[in-house]
C-alpha positions in Angstrom: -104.0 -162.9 -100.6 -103.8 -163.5 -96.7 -100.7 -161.2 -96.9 -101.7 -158.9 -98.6 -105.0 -157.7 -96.4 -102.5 -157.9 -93.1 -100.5 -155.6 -95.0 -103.4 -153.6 -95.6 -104.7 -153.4 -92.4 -101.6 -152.6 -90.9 -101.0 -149.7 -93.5 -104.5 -148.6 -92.5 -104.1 -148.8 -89.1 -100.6 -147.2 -89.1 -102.1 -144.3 -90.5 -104.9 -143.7 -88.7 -102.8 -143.7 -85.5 -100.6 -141.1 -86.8 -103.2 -138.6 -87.9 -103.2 -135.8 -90.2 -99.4 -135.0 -88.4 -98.3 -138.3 -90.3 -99.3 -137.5 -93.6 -95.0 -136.9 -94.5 -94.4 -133.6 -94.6 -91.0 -134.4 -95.1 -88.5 -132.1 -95.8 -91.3 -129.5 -97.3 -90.9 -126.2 -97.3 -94.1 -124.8 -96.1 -96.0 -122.4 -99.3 -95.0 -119.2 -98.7 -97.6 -116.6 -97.4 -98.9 -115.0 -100.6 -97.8 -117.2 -103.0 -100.0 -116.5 -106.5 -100.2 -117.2 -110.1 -97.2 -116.0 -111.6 -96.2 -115.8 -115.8 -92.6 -116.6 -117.2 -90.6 -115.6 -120.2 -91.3 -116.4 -123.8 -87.6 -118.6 -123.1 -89.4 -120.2 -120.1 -92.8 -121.3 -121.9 -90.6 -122.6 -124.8 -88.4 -124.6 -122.6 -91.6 -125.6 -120.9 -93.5 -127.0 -124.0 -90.2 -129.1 -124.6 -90.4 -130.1 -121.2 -93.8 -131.0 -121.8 -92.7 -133.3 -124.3 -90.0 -134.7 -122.7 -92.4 -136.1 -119.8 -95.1 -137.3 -122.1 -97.1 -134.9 -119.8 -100.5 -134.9 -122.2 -101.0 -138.5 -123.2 -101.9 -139.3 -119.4 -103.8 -135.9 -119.1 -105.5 -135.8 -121.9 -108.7 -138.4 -122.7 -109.9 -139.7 -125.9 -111.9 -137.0 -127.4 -111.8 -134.8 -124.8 -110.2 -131.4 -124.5 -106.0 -131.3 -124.5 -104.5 -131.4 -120.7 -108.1 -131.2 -119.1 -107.1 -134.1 -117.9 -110.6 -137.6 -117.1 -108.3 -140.2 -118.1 -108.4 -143.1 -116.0 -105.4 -145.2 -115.3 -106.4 -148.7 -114.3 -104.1 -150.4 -111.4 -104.4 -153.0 -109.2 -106.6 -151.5 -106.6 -108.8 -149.6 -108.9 -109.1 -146.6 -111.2 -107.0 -143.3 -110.8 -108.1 -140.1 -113.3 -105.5 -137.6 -114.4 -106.1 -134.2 -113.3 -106.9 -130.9 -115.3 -103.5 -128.9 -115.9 -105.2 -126.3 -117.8 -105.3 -122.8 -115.9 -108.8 -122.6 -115.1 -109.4 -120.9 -111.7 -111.8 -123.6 -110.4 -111.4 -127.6 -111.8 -107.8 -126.7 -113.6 -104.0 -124.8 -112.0 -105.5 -121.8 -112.4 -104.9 -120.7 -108.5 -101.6 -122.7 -108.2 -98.7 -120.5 -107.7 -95.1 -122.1 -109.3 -94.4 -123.3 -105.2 -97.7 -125.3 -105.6 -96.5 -126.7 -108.5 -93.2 -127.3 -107.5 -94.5 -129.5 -104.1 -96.6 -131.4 -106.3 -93.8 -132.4 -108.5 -91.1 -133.1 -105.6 -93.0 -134.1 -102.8 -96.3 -135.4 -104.5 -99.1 -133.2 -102.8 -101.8 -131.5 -104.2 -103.0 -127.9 -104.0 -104.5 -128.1 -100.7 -102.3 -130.2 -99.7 -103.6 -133.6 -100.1 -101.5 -136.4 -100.7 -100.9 -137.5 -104.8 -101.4 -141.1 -106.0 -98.2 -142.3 -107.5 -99.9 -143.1 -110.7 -98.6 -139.1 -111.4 -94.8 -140.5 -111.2 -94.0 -138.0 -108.6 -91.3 -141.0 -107.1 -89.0 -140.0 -110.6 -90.1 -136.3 -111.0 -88.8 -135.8 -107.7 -85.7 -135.6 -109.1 -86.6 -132.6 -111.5 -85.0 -129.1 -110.7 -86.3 -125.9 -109.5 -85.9 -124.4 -112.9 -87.6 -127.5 -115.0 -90.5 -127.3 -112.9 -90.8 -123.6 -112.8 -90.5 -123.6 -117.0 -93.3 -126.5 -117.3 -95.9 -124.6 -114.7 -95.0 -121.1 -117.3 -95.9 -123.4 -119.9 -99.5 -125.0 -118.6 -100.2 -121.0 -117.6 -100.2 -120.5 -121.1 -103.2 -123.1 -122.2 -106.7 -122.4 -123.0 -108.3 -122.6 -119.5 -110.8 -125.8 -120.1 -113.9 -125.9 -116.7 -113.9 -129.8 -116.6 -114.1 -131.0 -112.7 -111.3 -133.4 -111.9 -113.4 -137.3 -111.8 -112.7 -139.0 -108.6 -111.0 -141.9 -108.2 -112.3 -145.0 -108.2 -110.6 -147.0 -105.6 -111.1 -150.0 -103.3 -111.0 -149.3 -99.6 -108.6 -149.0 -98.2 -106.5 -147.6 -100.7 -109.0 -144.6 -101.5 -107.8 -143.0 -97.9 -105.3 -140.6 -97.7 -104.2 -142.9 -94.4 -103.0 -145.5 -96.4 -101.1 -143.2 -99.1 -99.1 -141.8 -96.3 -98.5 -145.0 -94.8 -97.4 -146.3 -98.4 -95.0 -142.9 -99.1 -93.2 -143.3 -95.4 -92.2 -147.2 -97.2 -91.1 -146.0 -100.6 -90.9 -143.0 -101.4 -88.2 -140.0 -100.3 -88.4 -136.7 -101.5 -84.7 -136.6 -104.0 -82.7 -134.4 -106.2 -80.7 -135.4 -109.2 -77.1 -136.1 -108.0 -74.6 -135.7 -111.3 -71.6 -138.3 -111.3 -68.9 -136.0 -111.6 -66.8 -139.0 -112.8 -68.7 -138.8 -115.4 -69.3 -137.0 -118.9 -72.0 -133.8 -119.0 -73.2 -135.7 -121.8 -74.0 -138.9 -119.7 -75.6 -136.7 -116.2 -77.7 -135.7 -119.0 -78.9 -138.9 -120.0 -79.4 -140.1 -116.7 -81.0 -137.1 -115.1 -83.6 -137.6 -118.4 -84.3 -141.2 -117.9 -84.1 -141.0 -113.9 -86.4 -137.7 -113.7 -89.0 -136.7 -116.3 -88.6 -139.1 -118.5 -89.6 -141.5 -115.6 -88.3 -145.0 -117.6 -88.5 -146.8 -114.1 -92.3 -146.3 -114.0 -92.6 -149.2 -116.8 -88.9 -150.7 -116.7 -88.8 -151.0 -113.3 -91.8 -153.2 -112.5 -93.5 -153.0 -109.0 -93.6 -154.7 -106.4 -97.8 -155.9 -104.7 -98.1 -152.5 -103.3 -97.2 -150.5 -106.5 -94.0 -149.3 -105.8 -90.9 -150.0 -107.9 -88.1 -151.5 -106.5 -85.0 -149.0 -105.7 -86.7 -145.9 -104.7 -88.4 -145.9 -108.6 -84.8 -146.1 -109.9 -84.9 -149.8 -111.3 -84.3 -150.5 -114.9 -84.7 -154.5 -113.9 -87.8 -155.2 -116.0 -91.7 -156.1 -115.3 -94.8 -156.4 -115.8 -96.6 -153.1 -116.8 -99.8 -153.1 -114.2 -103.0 -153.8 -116.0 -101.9 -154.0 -119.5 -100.2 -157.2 -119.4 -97.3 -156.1 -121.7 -94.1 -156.8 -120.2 -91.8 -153.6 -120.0 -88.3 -155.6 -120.4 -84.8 -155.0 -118.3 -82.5 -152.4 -119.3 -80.1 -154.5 -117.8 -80.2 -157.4 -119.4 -78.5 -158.8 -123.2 -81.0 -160.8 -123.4 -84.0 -158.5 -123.0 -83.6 -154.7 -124.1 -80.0 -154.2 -122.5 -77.8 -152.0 -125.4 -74.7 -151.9 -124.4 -73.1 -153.7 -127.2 -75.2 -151.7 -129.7 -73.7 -148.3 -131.5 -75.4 -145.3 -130.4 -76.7 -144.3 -133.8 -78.8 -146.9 -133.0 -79.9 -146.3 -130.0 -80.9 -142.9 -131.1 -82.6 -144.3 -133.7 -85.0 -146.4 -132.1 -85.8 -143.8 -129.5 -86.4 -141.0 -132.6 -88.2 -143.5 -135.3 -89.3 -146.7 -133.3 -87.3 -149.0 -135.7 -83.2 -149.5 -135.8 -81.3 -152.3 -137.4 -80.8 -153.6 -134.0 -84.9 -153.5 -133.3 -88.0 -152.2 -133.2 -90.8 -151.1 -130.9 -94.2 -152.2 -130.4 -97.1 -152.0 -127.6 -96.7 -149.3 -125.1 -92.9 -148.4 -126.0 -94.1 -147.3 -129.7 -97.0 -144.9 -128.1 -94.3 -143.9 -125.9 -91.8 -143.0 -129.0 -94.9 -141.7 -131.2 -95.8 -139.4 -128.8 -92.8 -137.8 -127.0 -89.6 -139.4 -127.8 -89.9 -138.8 -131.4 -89.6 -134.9 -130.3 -86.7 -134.8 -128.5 -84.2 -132.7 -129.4 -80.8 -134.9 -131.2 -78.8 -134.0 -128.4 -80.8 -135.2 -125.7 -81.4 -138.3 -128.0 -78.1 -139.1 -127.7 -77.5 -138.1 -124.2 -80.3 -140.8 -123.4 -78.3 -143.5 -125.8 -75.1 -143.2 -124.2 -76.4 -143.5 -120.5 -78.8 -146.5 -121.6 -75.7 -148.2 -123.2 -73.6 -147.4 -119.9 -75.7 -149.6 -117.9 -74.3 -152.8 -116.3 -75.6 -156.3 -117.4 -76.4 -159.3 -116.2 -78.3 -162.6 -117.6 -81.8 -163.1 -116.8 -82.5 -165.8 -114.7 -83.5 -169.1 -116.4 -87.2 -169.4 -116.2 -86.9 -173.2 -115.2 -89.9 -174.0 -118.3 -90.0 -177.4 -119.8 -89.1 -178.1 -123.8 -92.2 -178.3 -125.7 -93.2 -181.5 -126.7 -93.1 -182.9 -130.4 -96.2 -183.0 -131.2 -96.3 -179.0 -130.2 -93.8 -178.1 -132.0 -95.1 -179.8 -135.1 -98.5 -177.6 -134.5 -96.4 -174.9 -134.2 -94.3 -175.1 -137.5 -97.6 -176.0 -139.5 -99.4 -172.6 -138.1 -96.4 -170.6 -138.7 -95.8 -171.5 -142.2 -99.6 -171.1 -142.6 -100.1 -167.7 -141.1 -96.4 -166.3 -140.4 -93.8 -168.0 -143.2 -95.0 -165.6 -146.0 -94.0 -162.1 -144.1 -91.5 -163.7 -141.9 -89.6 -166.0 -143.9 -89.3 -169.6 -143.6 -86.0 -169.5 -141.6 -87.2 -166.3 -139.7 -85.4 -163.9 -141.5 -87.9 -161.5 -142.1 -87.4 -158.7 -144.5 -85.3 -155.9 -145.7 -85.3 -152.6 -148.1 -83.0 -152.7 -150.3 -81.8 -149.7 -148.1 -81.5 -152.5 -145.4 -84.3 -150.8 -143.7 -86.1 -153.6 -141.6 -89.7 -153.9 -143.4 -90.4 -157.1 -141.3 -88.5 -157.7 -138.5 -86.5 -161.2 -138.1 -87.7 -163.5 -135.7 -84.5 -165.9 -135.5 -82.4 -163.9 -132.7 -85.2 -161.8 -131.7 -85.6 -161.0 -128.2 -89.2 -160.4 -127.8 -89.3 -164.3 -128.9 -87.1 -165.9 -126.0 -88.0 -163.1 -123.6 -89.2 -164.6 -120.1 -92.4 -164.0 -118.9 -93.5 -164.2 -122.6 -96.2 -162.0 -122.9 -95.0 -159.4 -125.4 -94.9 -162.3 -127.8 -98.1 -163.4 -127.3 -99.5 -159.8 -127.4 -98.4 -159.5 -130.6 -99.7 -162.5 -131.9 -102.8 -162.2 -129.9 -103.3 -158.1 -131.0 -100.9 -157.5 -133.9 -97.7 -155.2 -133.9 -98.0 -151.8 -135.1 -94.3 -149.7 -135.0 -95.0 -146.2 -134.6 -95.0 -143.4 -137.3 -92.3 -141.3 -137.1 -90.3 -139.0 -139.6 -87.9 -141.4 -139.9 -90.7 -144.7 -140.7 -93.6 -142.4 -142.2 -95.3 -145.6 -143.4 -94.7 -148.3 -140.8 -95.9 -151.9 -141.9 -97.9 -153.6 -139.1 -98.9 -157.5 -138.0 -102.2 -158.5 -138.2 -104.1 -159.5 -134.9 -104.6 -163.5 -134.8 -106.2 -163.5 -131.6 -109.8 -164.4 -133.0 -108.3 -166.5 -135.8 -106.1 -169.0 -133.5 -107.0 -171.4 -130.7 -105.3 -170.5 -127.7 -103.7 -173.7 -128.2 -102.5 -172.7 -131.8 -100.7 -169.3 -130.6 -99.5 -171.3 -127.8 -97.5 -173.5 -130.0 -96.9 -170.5 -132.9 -94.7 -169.2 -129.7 -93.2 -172.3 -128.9 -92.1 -173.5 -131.9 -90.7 -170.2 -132.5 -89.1 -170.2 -129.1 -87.1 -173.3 -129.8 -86.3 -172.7 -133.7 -83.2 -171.0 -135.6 -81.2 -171.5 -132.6 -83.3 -170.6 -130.0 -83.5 -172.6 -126.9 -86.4 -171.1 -124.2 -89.3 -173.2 -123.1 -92.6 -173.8 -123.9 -95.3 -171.3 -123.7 -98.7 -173.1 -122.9 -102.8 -172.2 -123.8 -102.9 -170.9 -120.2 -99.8 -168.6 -120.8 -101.6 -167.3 -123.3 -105.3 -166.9 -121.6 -103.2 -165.0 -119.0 -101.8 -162.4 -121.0 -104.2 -162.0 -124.2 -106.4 -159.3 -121.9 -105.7 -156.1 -120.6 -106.7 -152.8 -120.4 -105.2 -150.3 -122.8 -104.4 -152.2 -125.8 
């Protein structure tokens, strides 16, 4: 804690020294004189509204029960609450005065209208990385909404991370202004993928934790894992076999746990299934398979061991008692779960799961804590879900439900204990 207020005070210092001149104009081209609404081609709005899509653009700007892209939802992080903005095209709270260079230096270099600095909670650190051309076809797009008059909320911040001081002090440490560079030893197919899950599809947001400023490790290009901020779910390494790496899986299924949320390799539950219920379910086959076949291209490496203890006997004996109580009947008394005749997964096995052994275990316990819902898609119109156990079970008795299942049909990680589990039962967001 010591740490982190030096820090603090020498980001807020920092700043103030510099003055308005350090606020990063970095490689920004100034607006140009004039610059004014402009409309786009029926081509460009089209390509926008997939776009749109692609970026999961309304789920942040849009809140429960409110108007579509008028934006009030707050974000909760570690230094306080951040509300989405109001893309509509009204002329006051909305775009409505934004010409597409606005637009575009919001998207690339993070700044706002009149130029104030953005809060990275917008993932300007990935979108950086979108072209000219994408951004001009999503600003056509918003042009084209139902202007909503809903004034932007303001954020709710502690000092000093509400001053713009301390945003420009953060950007000059982590973020650059970038453009997606294709690998021209690669495949059109493959740039495609990456330039998707590096740009508006913005994967490092989640899967590339943060570090105790917010920022994510590699410039926002991390696929190494971590903790989603506030939610407690754990957002597991695309780099890793043992947590949601894919490079020994086909790319059929790949594709289709992206499109449907389920595959005979897995399944998707927490934030990842609102993620595929509302965007990823939409994209187009190709780009589906674009994503697959960079996903499956990335290198591995183990996790690190996690250094926890074997739970002890009389744990485990809790455990197996609770789960053949509460669990046995959907999951099978070996962990096997269940299977369509189809050999669609109705249930999914527990015995070589991931999600079980998974270090820091919180998805597990989420999910026994909250339930698991898979999201419904086309391709699982009826998707069963798990019951929530977390006012039916002791923290003690999910505790050693994870355990036991942790060190069962082969499995060999540690022990999870009743404070693992008071740790990552809450959030914000479930």
């Amino acid at each position: 804690m010591l740490m982190r207020w030096l820090v603090l005070v020498a980001v807020l210092l920092g700043g103030l020294a510099g003055g308005v001149a350090w606020l990063n104009v970095r490689g920004e081209a100034p607006i140009p004189p004039g610059a004014a609404p402009s409309t786009g081609t029926p081509e460009q709005v089209a390509r926008g509204e997939y776009l749109a899509r692609l970026g999961n653009c309304m789920t942040c700007h849009t809140t429960r029960g409110g108007a579509p892209w008028a934006g009030g939802r707050g974000i909760a992080t570690p230094f306080g609450t951040i509300y989405a903005g109001n893309l509509t095209p009204d002329d006051e709270t909305g775009l409505g005065r934004w010409s597409a260079e606005h637009f575009w230096r919001a998207m690339h270099h993070g700044r706002s209208f009149d130029g104030r600095l953005l809060y990275p909670a917008f993932p300007y650190p990935d979108t950086t990385r979108v072209t000219r051309e994408d951004s001009n076809a999503l600003y056509v797009y918003l042009r084209t909404l139902a202007p909503v008059r809903q004034a932007n909320t303001p954020h709710a911040l502690q000092f000093p991370y509400s001053t713009q001081a301390a945003l420009a002090m953060w950007r000059a440490l982590f973020f650059r202004p970038a453009a997606f560079e294709p690998d021209a030893a690669r495949s059109a197919e493959w740039n495609r993928g990456a330039y998707l899950v590096r740009g508006l599809g913005h994967c490092g947001a989640c899967h590339g934790g943060r570090n105790f400023l917010g920022a994510t490790p590699e410039g926002g290009q991390s696929l190494a894992g971590g903790l989603i901020p506030m939610r407690n779910w754990y957002a597991p390494a695309l780099t890793s076999p043992d947590q949601a790496g894919v490079a020994d899986w086909p790319v059929e299924h790949i594709v289709a746990l992206l499109r449907d949320g389920v595959s005979p390799r897995g399944s998707t539950l927490g934030p990842m299934a609102d993620v595929v219920y509302r965007s990823l379910q939409h994209w187009r086959d190709d780009d589906l398979r674009a994503t697959a076949v960079f996903l499956k291209s990335l290198p591995q490496s183990r996790s690190q061991a996690s250094g926890r203890k074997p739970p002890d006997p009389a744990v485990l004996e809790l455990g197996a008692d609770r789960y053949e109580r509460h669990c046995a009947d959907c999951h099978g008394r070996n962990g096997e779960g269940v299977r369509s005749a189809t050999g669609a997964t109705l249930v999914p096995p527990l015995a070589g799961n991931r999600v079980v052994t998974m270090e820091p275990p919180a998805n597990l316990i989420r999910v026994i804590v909250h339930g698991g819902f898979l999201p419904a898609t086309a391709g699982n119109p009826r998707p069963f879900g798990m019951p929530p156990y977390g006012l039916v079970l002791a923290d003690e008795e999910i505790a050693a439900i994870a355990s036991y299942l942790r060190r069962s049909w082969g499995a060999a990680a540690g022990a999870v204990s009743a404070q693992d589990v008071a740790r990552f039962r809450g959030g914000a967001g479930d």
